[in-house]
Every structure is written in structure tokens, then in C-alpha cells.
N, C-alpha and C positions, 0 to 999 in steps of 0.2 A: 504493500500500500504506500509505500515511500511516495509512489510516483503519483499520487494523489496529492503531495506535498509539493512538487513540483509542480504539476497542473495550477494548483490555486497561484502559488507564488507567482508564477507566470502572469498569468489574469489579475493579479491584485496591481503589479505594474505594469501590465499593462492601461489598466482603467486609472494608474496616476498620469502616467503619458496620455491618455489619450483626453482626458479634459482633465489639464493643471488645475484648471480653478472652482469644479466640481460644481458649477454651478448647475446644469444640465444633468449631470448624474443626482443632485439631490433635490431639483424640483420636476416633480412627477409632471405635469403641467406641459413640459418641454418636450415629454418623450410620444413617440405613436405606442398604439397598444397593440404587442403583437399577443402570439397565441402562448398561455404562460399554463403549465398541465394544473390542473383542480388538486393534485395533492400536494401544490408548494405550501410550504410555511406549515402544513401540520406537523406535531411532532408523533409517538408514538400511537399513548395513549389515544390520539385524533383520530387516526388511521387507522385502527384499530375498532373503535368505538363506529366512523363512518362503515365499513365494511361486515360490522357483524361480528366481531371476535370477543372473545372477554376477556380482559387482561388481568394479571393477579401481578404485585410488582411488591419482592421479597429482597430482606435485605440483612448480606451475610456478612459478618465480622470475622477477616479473616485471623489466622496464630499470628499476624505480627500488625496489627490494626487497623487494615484497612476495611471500608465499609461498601462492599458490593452492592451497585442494584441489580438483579435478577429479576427479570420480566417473563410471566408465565400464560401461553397461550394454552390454555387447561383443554377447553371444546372448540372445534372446528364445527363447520354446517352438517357432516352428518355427525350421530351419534351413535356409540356402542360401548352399551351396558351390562352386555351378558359378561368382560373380564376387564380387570383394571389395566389401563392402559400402560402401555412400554414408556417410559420417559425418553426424551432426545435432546443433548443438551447440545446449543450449537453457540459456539466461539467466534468473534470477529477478529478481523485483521488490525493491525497499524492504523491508528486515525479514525479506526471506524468505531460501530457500535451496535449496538442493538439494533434499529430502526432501520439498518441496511440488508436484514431479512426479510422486513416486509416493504420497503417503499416500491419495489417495483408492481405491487398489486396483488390480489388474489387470483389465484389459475396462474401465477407465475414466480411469486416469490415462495422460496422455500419452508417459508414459517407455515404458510395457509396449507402448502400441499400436505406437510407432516399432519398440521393438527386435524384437515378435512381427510386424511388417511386412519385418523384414530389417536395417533401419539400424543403424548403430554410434551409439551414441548415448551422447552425455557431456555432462556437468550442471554447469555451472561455479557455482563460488563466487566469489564475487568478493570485493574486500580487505575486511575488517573482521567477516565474520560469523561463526558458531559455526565450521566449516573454515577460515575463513581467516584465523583473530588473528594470525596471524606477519609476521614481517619478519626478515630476514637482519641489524640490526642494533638496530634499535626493539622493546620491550619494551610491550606498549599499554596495560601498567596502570603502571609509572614512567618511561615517553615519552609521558604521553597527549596533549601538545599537539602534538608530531610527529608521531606514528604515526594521531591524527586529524586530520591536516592534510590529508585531501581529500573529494573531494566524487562525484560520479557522471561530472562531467570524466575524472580519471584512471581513471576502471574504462574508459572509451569510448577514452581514449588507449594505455593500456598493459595492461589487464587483456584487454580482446581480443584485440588485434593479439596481443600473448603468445600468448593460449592459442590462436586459430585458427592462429596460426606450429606451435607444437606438435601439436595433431593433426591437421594434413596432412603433418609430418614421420613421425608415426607411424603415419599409415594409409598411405602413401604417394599421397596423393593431391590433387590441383591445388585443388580446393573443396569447400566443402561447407554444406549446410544451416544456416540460421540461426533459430532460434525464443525470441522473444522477451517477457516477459510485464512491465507495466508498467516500471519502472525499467531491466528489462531492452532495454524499446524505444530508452529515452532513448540509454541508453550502446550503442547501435548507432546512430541516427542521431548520434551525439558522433563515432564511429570513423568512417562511414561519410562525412563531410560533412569531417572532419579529415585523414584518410589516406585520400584515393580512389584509393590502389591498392590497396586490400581490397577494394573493390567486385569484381572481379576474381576473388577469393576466396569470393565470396557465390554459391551456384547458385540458390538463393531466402531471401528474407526473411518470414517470416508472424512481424508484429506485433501482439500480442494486447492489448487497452486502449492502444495509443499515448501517451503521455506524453512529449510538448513542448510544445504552446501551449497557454493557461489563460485567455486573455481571456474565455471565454466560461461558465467552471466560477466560477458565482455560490453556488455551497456554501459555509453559511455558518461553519462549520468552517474550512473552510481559508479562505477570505477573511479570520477573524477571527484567525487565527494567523501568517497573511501581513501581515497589517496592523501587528500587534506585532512582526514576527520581529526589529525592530531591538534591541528591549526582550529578547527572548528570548534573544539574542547576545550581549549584554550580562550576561544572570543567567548564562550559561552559563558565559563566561568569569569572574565574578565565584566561583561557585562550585567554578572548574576540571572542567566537568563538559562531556567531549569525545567521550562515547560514549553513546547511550542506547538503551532495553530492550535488552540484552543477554542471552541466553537464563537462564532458571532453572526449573527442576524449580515454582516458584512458579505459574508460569502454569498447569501441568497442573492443582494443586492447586486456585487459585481456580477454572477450569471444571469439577474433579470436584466443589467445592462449592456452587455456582451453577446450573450450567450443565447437568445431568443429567435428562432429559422429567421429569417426577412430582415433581421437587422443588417447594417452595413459591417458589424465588423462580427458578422456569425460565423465566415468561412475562417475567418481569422481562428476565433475561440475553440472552432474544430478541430483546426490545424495545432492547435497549442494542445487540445487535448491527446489528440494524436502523439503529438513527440512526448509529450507526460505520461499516459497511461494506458496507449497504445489505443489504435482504434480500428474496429472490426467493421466495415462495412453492412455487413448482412448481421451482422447481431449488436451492436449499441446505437439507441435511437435517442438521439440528443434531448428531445422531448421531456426525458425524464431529468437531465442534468438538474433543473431547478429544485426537483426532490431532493434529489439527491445530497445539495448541497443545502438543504433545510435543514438538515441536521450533522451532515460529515462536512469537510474534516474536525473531527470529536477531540481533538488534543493526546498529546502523548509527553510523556517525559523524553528530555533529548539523550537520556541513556540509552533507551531502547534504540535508539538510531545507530549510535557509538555502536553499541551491539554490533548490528548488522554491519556497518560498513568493515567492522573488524572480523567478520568474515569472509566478507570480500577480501582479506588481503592476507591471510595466514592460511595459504596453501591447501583448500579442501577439507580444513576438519571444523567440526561442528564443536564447537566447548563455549566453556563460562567466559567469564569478563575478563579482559583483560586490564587489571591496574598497572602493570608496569615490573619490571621483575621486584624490586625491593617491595613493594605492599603483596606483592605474587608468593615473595615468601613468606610472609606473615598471616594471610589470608588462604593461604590452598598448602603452604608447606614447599612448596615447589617456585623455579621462575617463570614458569609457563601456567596457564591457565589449562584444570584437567579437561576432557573431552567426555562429552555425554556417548555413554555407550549404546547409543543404537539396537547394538544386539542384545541388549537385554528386553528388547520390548517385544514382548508375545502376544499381546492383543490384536485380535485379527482386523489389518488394517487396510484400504484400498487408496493407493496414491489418483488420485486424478489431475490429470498436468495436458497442456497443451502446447505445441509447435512453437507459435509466438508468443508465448508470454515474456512479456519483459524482463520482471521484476525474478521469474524463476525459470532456470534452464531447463528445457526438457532435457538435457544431458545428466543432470546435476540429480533431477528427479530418477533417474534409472540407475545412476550410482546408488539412493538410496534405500531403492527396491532390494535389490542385493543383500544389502544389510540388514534387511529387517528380516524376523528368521519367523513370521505368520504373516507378510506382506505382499502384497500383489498394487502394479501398475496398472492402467486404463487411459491411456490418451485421448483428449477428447475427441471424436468423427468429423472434426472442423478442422482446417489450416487454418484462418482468419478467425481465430479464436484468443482474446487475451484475457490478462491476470484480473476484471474487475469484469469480465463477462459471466466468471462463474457466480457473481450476484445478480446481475441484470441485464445476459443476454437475451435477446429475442426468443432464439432457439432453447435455449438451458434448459429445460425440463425435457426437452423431448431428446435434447444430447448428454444429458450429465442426471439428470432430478428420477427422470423414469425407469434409470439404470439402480441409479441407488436406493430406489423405493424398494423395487424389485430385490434388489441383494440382502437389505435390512430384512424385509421377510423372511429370508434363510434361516437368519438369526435371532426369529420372536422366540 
């Protein structure tokens, strides 16, 4: 989801350059009204409530304090009472959040399909994003060197184990489904390779874009940002700056200025989307961008980034943080930072990856098939398939959704 980061950044300077003096961008008055979709500006609960669902929004304290929102889609439109339902817990990426499983609609986003399938299904936030800025004693705008003090490590060590502890106490039940989308991946193989007695807890894993090895993702975007991340760490801390895009009503604003078919500078915003987060002709239909950005990009600690790019540059292994060898060996015992062992994860897992995704190499994803010793690949039946299509391509259900419905069945 990095490249979501990019995308906006993009757009936000753009919309400085393109009116300095914002007067036109801030009086409504100036602009023609193009065609803006009916679900901008709701946020969950809206969207939810407009289409019929009932939300239940639960909230977990994780072992080291932070304060999860968990959003639970309990009934779908049909219903089945004859046995208690399978729970499915499903994880967002980088930036994102909850509300990017369902804003592309019903009959196509993955929340509606599970819960109109029968599942109980809940939508985790994990630490730092628009549901989950809290902490039981950190404040994360006068703690912000604390309160961002982690990375996608602690969402994989304690943000899961948490929350799968909680709803199998609350469904009453031994396991349950895992569905995971970029970032999301990572912090299940972090849990999964760390605590293997979850694995146990997992009835299936379908991981959507995988994100842990980078050897092979020559994008020259994040190459070029992995390359500085030391210089990056350094402004960060220099400017005390430990949280970034954190959500604002801003974002809708620059895509309802940019980014609307018919405007002058739409091919433009296309084109910017394009080089940021790749864009599929036959499967992402701009239309929705405005949803889209009603609610994402959700914020993240700029650890989590650090994270990543210090993948990108340490040779193909997937491991913990890197502090630098002297806190390396105070912190791990070692100068190196250890490697999550993959091969310890037994829960039966299915990789789904596609040709062009940006953000993960189909190479990188086949290295990790190998490794996993109950894992199996699926590429998606698209070439013109990328890394934020597995939320809201056109096609997704009938290329990825209807596949994985089917397989999950195996595993009731």
C-alpha cells in the first residue's frame, strides 16, 4: 500500500501547483459539477447502515496497550440458523482500514460476499489508524515518539494473537478464517512464524498480494526510497515527525478537485494514479476513487515504512527491525536483526499474487511458496491485474472472491 502514499502525495502537489492561491479549489461556487459516486464522504458505519448490514464495533486492548477497533459484520441478507457461523477475520494493508472491504459495494466487496455466504465476519484495525489512535496510557499526538514506536512486528505479535484470542472467545469457537491483504499478509506470517501455536487457530489463510521478500521488486519508487530510508529516519526524527498521512477530509477534497471523469486535469490524476499504484484498464474504474479516499489513506507510523524499505535492501530475507548493530546487540543479542522463520508456519495457506503488481513481485511470491511447508500459490487469470485490484477490481470476485469462497468451504 506504500504506493497509495505516493499516489496522494502526488495529487496533494499537485492541487498546490495547480491553483497557488486556492481560491477556486475552496469556493464550491467556481467549480462545474461533475458526476461524484453516492458513497463519497460516508464512512463505515454509513455504508453499512445504507446497504442493509448490521455492524457491531468491538474494542480490544491489546498485552502492550493499545486499543483496537474491530468492526463486526454478524448477518448478511441471507440467513442461516440451523449452525453457528465460521468467523473470518480479515486484515488491511498499509494506510488502509476497515472500510476498504466494503466501499466498493455489495455483490463486490469482500465483506458483503462472506457475510451474504453465512460467515461472521470482522474487520480489524490494527494500532495506529483512523479506529485505532488509542492506547490505554499514550496520547499519539503529545507521546508521539512512544505511541509510534512500532512497526508491523507488533501488529503480527500482539495485535493478532489479541484479536483472534477475542473472537473465538466470542463466537465460541476453536478457529477461524484468516484473510489477509498486503500488510495484512506480512503481520500474519510475523504471528504465524513467531507464535506457532496460532497456527492451530488458523482453518485457512488466503493471502492477497503477499508482502515479505523484495529482492526481486526492482520498482523504482520504492528502490529509490529504500535507498535513502536512512536519510528519511533521520528528517523524521529531526522534524519529530512519527506519524504520516493520517486521514483528512483533505484527501476527498483534492480527488473531488482533480480526480472527477470530465475535468481538465482527470487524465492527468489517472496518469498519477497509474505511476503510484498501478493501473488496470479492465479492472479499476476511477469512479470509485472518491470512496475511496473518504476514508484511506488511514495513517501509519513511519516505522512501518522503515520496515519495508529495509527489506528492500538486505538481500531477500524477511526478519525484524533493524536498529543498527550496537542496539542489535542489546535488543536481539546479535548484530543482525533474527529472520522470521517461515517454515514454521503450518496453517494451510493460499498465496494469491499477480503478474503486475507493483508493490509485490510475482517472483518474490513463488520464493515464498516454497517455504511454506502447508502453502500453495494461485496467480491471478489477469495480466492487467495490480496490488489494490485485489480490493476493488471490477473482475475480483469472479477472478480471486469465487475461488476463495469455494476453497474456504473445504475447510468448514
Amino acid at each position: 500500500m506504500m504506493s497509495v502514499y505516493f499516489f496522494f502525495a502526488c495529487l496533494v502537489f499537485v492541487v498546490l501547483r495547480f491553483d497557488a492561491n486556492a481560491e477556486s479549489f475552496n469556493n464550491p461556487e467556481n467549480k462545474i459539477s461533475y458526476y461524484l459516486h453516492p458513497d463519497a464522504g460516508l464512512n463505515i458505519s454509513q455504508l453499512l447502515e445504507k446497504y442493509g448490514y448490521p455492524l457491531e464495533t468491538h474494542v480490544i486492548q491489546t498485552e502492550d496497550g493499545y486499543l483496537l477497533s474491530v468492526h463486526r459484520i454478524a448477518n448478511g441478507h441471507q440467513y442461516y440458523s440451523n449452525s453457528p457461523k465460521v468467523p473470518v477475520l480479515l486484515v488491511h494493508g498499509l494506510m488502509s482500514q476497515s472500510t476498504d472491504f466494503v466501499n466498493a459495494g455489495p455483490g463486490r466487496s469482500l465483506s458483503y460476499l462472506l457475510a451474504d455466504e453465512g460467515y461472521d465476519v470482522w474487520l480489524l484495525n490494527c494500532r495506529g489508524n483512523t479506529h485505532s489512535r488509542r492506547h490505554i496510557t499514550l496520547d499519539p499526538d503529545k507521546d508521539k515518539s512512544k505511541f509510534w514506536d512500532f512497526s508491523w512486528h507488533e501488529m503480527g505479535k500482539y495485535d493478532l494473537p489479541n484479536t483472534i484470542d477475542y473472537i473465538l472467545n466470542a463466537t465460541n469457537q476453536e478457529s477461524l478464517f484468516y484473510i489477509g491483504h498486503s500488510q495484512g499478509t506480512t503481520t500474519f506470517f510475523v504471528m504465524a512464524s513467531l507464535l506457532p501455536e496460532y497456527n492451530k487457530k488458523i482453518r485457512h489463510a488466503s493471502l492477497l498480494g503477499p508482502a515479505a521478500l523484495f529482492s526481486n521488486n526492482m520498482d523504482i519508487k520504492y528502490r529509490t526510497m529504500a535507498k535513502f530510508h536512512k536519510e528519511l529516519k533521520l528528517a523524521s526524527l529531526i522534524f519529530n515527525v512519527h506519524e504520516f498521512l493520517r486521514h483528512s477530509e483533505f484527501y476527498l477534497d483534492v480527488v473531488k478537485t482533480l480526480c472527477l471523469e470530465g475535468q481538465e486535469t482527470y487524465d492527468l490524476c489517472k496518469a498519477l494514479y497509474t505511476i503510484g499504484a498501478g493501473y488496470s484498464p479492465t479492472e479499476f474504474n476511477m469512479t470509485i476513487l472518491p470512496v475511496i479516499a473518504s476514508n484511506s489513506p488511514s495513517g501509519f507510523a513511519v516505522k512501518q515504512g522503515f520496515h519495508y524499505f529495509q527489506l528492500f535492501l538486505n538481500g531477500g530475507l524477511f526478519r525484524q527491525y533493524d536498529y543498527g548493530s550496537i542496539v542489535n546487540l542489546v535488543k536481539y543479542g546479535a548484530s543482525k536483526p533474527p529472520n522470521y522463520n517461515l517454515s514454521s508456519i503450518s496453517a494451510p495457506v493460499t498465496l494469491h499474487y499477480a503478474k503486475e503488481d507493483q508493490c509485490v513481485d510475482y517472483k518474490d511470491v513463488e520464493i515464498i511458496e516454497t517455504l511454506l511447508p502447508n502453502g500453495i500459490k494461485r496467480m491471478v487469470p489477469e495480466i492487467h491485474f495490480t496490488h489494490l485490484d485485489f480490493l476493488w477490481g471490477n473482475n475480483v470476485k469472479s477472478l480471486i472472491y469465487d475461488y476463495m469462497l469455494d476453497e474456504m468451504e473445504k475447510y468448514q
